[in-house]
C-alpha positions in Angstrom: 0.0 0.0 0.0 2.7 2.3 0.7 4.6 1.6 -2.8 1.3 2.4 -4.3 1.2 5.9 -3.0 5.0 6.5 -3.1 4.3 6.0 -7.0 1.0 7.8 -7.3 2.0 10.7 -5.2 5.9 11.2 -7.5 3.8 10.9 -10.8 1.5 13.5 -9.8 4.5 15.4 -8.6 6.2 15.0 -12.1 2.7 15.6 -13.7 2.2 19.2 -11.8 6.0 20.2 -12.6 5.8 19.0 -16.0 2.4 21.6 -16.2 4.2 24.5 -14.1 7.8 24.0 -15.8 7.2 22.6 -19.2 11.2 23.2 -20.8 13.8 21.7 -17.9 17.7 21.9 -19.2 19.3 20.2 -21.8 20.8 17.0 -20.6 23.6 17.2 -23.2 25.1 20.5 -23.3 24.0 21.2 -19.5 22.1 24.2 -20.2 25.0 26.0 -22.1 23.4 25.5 -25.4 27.2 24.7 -26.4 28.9 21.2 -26.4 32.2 20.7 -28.1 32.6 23.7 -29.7 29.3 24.3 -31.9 25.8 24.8 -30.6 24.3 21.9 -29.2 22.2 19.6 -32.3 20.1 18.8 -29.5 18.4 21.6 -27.9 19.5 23.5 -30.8 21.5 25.8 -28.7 19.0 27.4 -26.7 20.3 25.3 -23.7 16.5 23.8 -22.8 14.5 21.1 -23.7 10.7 20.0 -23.2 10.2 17.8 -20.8 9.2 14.1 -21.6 5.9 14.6 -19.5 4.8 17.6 -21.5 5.7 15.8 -25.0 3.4 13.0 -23.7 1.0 15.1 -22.3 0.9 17.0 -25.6 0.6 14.0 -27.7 -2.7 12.9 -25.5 -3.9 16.3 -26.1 -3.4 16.0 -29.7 -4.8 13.0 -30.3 -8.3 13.7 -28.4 -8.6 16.8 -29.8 -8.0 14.9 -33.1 -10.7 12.6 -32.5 -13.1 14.4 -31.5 -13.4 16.4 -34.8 
């Protein structure tokens, strides 16, 4: 019972910091926007990133509004 609401209680954690903060730092160039020289391929240099919550979240979104034409 405990493990159950450890879980539930960090996803809805994640969930509300994923609405609140939806770009967190690139993992790659560690926010610089820079890594080896050039700008960084992956956040394109900007040095943030959306998080993988928000991508999903957006994707649900997406998809209902989609459906429900």
């Amino acid at each position: 019972m405990t493990l159950i609401f450890t879980a539930t209680s960090l996803i809805i954690a994640y969930a509300l910091r994923c609405w609140a903060f939806p770009y967190g730092k690139c993992l790659w160039c560690i926010g610089d926007g820079i890594r080896g020289g050039t700008y960084c391929r992956r956040c394109r240099g900007e040095g943030h990133r959306v998080r993988l919550g928000r991508r999903a979240y957006e994707y649900i979104r997406r998809e209902h509004h989609n459906g429900t034409r």
